[in-house]
LUMTIVEX-529410 format. One record per atom (N, C-alpha, C): residue number from 1; residue in three letters; x, y, z negated. Coordinates in steps of 0.05 Angstrom, whole numbers, plus 5000, padded with zeros to 4 digits. Atoms other than C-alpha are relative to their C-alpha. Layout:
<vexvos>
<vexvo><num>NUM</num><residu>ALA</residu><c1>X</c1><c2>Y</c2><c3>Z</c3></vexvo>
...
</vexvos>
This chain:
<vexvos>
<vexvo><num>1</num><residu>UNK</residu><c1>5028</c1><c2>4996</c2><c3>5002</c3></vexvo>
<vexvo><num>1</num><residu>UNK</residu><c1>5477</c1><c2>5576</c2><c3>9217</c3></vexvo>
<vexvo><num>1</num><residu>UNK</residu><c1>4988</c1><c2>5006</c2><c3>5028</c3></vexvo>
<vexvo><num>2</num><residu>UNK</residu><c1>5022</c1><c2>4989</c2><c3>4977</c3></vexvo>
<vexvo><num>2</num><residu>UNK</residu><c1>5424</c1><c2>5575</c2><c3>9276</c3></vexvo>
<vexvo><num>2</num><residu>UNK</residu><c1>4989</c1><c2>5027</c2><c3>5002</c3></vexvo>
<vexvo><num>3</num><residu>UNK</residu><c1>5014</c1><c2>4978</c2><c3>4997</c3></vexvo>
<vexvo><num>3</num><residu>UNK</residu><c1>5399</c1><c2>5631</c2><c3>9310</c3></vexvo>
<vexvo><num>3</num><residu>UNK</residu><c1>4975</c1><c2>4991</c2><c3>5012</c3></vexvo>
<vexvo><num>4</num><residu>UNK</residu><c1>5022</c1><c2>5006</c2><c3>4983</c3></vexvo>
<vexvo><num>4</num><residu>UNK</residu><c1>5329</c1><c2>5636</c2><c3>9331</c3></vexvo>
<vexvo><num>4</num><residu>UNK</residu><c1>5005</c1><c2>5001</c2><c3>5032</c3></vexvo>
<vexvo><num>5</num><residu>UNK</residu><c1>4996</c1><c2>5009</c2><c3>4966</c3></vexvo>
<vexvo><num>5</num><residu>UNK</residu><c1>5351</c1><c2>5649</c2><c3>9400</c3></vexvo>
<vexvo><num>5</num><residu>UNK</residu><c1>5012</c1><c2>4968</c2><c3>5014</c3></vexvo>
<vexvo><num>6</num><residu>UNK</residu><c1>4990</c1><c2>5028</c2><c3>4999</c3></vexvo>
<vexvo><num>6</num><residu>UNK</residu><c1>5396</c1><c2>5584</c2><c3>9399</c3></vexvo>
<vexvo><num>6</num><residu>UNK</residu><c1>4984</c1><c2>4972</c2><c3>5001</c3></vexvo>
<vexvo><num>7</num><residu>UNK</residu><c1>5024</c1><c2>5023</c2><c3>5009</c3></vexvo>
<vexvo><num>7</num><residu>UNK</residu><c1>5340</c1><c2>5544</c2><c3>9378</c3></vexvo>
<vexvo><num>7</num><residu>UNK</residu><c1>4975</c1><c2>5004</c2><c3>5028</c3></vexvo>
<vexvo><num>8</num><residu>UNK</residu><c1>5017</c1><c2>4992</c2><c3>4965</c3></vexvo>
<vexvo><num>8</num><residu>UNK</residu><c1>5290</c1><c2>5573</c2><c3>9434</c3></vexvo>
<vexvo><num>8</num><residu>UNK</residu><c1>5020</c1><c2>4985</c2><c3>5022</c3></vexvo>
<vexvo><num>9</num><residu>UNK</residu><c1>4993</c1><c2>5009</c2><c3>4975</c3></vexvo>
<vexvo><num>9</num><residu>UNK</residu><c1>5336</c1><c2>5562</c2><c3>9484</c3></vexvo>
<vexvo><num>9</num><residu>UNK</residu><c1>5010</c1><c2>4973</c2><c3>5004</c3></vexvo>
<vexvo><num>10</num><residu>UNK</residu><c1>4994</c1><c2>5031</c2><c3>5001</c3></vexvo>
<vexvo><num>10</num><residu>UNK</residu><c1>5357</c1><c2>5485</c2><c3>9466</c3></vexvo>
<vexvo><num>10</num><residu>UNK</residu><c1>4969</c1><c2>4981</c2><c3>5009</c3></vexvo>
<vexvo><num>11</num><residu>UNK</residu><c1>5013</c1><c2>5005</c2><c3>4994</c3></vexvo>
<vexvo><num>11</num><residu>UNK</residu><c1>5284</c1><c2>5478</c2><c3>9475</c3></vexvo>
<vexvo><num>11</num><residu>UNK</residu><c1>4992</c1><c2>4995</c2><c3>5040</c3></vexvo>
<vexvo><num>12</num><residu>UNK</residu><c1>4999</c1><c2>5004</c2><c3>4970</c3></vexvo>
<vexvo><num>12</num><residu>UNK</residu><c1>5295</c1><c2>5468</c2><c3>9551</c3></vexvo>
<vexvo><num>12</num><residu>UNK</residu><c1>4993</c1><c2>4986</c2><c3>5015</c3></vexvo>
<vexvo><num>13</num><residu>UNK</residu><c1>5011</c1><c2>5020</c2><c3>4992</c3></vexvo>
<vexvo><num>13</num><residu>UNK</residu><c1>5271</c1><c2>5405</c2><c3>9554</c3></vexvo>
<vexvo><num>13</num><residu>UNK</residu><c1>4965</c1><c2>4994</c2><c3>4998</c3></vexvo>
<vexvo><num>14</num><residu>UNK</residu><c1>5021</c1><c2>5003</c2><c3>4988</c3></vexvo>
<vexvo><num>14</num><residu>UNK</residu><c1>5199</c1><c2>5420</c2><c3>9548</c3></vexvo>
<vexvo><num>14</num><residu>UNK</residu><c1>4984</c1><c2>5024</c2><c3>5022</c3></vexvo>
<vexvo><num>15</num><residu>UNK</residu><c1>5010</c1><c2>4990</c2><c3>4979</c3></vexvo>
<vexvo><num>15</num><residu>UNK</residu><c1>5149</c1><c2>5429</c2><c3>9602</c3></vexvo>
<vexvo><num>15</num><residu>UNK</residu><c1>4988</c1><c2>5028</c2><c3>4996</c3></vexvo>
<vexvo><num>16</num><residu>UNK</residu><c1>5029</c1><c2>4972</c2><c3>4999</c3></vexvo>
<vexvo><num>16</num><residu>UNK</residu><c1>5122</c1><c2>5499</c2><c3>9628</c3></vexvo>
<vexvo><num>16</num><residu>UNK</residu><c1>4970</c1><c2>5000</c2><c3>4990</c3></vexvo>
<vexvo><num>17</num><residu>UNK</residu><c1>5032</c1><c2>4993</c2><c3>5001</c3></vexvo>
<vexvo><num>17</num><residu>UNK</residu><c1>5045</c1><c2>5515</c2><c3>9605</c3></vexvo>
<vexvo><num>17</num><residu>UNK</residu><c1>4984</c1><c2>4996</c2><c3>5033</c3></vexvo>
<vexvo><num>18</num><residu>UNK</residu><c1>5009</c1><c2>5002</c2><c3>4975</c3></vexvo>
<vexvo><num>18</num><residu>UNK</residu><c1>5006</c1><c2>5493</c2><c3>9664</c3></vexvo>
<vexvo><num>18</num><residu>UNK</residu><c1>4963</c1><c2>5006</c2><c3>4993</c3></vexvo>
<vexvo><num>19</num><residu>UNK</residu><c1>5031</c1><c2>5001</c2><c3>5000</c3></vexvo>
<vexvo><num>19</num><residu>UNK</residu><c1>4932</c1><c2>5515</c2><c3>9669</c3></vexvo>
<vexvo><num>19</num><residu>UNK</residu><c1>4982</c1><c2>4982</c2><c3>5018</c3></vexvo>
<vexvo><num>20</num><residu>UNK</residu><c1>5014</c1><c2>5029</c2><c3>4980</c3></vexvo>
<vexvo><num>20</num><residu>UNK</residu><c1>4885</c1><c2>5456</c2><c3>9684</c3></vexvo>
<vexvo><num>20</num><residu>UNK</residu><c1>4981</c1><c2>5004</c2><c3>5018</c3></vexvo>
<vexvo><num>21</num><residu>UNK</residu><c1>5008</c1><c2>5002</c2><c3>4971</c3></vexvo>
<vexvo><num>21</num><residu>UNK</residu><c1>4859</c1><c2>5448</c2><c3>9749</c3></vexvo>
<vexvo><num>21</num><residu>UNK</residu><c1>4963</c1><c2>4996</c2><c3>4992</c3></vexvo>
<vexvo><num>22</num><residu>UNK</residu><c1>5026</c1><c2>5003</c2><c3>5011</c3></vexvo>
<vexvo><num>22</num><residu>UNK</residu><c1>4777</c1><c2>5434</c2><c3>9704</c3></vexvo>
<vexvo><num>22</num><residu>UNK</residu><c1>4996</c1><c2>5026</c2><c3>4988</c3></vexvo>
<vexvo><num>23</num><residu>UNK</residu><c1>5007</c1><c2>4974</c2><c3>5030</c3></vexvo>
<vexvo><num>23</num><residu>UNK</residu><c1>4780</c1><c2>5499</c2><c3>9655</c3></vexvo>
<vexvo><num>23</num><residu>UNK</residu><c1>5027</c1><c2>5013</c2><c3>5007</c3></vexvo>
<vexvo><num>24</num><residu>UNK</residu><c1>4981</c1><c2>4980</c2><c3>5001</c3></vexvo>
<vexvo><num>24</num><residu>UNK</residu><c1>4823</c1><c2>5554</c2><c3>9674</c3></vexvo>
<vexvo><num>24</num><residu>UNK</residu><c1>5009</c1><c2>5020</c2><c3>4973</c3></vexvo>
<vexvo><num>25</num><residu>UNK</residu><c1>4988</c1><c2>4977</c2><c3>5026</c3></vexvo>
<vexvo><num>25</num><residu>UNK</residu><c1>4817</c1><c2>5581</c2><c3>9600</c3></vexvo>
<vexvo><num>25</num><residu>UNK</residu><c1>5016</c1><c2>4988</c2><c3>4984</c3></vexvo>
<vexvo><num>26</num><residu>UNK</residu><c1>4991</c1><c2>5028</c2><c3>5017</c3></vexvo>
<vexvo><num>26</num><residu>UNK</residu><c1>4856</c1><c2>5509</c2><c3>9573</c3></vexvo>
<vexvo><num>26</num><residu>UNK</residu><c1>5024</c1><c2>4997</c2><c3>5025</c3></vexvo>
<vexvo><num>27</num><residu>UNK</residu><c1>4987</c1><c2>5014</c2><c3>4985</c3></vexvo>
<vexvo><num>27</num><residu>UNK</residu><c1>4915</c1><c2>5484</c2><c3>9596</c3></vexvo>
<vexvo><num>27</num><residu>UNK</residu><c1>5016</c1><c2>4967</c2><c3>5002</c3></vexvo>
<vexvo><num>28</num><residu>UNK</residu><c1>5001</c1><c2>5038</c2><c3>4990</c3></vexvo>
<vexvo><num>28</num><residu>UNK</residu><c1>4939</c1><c2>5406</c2><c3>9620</c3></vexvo>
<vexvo><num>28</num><residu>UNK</residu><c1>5006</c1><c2>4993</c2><c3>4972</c3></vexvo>
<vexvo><num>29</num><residu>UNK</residu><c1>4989</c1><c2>5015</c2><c3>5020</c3></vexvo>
<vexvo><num>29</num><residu>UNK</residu><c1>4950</c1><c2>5364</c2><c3>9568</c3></vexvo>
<vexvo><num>29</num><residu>UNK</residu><c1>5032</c1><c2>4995</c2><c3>4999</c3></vexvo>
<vexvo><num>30</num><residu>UNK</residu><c1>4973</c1><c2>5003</c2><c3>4992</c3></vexvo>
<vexvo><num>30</num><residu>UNK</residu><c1>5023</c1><c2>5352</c2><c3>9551</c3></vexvo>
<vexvo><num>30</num><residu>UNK</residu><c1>5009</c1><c2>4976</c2><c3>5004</c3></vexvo>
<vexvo><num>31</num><residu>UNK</residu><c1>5002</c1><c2>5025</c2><c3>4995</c3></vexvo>
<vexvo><num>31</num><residu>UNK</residu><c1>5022</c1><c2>5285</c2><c3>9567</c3></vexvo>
<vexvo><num>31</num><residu>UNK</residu><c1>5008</c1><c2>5001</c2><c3>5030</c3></vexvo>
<vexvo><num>32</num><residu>UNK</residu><c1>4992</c1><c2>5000</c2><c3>4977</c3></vexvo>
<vexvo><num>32</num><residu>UNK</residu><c1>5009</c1><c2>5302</c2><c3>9634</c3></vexvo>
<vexvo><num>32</num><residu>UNK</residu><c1>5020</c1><c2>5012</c2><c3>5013</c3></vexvo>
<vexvo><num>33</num><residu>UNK</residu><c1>4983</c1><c2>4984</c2><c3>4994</c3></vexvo>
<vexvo><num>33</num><residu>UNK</residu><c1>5057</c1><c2>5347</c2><c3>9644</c3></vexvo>
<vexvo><num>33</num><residu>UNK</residu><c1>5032</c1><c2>4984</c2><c3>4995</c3></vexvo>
<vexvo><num>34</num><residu>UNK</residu><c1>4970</c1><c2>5011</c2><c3>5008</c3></vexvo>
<vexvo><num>34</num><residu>UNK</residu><c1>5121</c1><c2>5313</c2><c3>9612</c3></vexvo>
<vexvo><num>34</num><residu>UNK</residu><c1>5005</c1><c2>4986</c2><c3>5016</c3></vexvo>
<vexvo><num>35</num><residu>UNK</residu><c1>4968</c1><c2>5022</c2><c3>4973</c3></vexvo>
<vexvo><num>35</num><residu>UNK</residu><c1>5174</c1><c2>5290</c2><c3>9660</c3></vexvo>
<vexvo><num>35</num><residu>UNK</residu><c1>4978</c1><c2>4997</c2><c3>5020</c3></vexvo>
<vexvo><num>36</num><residu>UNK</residu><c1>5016</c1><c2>5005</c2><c3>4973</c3></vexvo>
<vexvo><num>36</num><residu>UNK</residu><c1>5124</c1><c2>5305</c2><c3>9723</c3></vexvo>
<vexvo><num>36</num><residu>UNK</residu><c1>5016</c1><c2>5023</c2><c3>5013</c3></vexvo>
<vexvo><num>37</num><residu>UNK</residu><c1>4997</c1><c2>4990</c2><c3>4980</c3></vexvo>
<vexvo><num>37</num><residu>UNK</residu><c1>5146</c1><c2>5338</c2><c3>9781</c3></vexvo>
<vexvo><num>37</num><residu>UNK</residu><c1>4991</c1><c2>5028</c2><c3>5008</c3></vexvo>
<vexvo><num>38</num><residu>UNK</residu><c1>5019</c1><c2>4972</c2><c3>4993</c3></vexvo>
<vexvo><num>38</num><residu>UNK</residu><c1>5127</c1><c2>5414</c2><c3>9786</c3></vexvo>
<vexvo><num>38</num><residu>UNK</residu><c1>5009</c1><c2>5021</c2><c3>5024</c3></vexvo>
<vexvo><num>39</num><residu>UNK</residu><c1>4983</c1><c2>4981</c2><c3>4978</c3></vexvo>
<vexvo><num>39</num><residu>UNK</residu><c1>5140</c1><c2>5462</c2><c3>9834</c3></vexvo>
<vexvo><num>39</num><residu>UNK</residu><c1>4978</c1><c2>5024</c2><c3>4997</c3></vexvo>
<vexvo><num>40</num><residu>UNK</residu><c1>5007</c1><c2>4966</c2><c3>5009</c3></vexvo>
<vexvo><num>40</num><residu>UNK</residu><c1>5132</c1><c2>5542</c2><c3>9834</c3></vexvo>
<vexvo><num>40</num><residu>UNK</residu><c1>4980</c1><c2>4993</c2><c3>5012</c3></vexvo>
<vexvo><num>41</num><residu>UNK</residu><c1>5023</c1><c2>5000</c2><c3>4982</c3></vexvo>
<vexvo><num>41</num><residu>UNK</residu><c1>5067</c1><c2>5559</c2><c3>9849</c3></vexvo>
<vexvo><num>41</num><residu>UNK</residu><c1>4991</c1><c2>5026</c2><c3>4997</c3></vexvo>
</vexvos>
């Protein structure tokens, strides 16, 4: 049986929350985000 932690952390493959560069109270679409290039900021 899965644990919720197991399950969280297989989720690895999606992108961080990025707040959009138009509306700081919204963030990017995930479109834009998937498989792009991020770096710490």
């Amino acid at each position: 049986m899965l644990k919720f932690d197991d399950i969280f952390n297989a989720l690895d493959w999606l992108p961080d929350p990025i707040f959009s560069t138009i509306d700081k109270d919204h963030y990017t679409k995930f479109q834009a985000v998937y498989q792009a290039t991020i770096s710490e900021q």
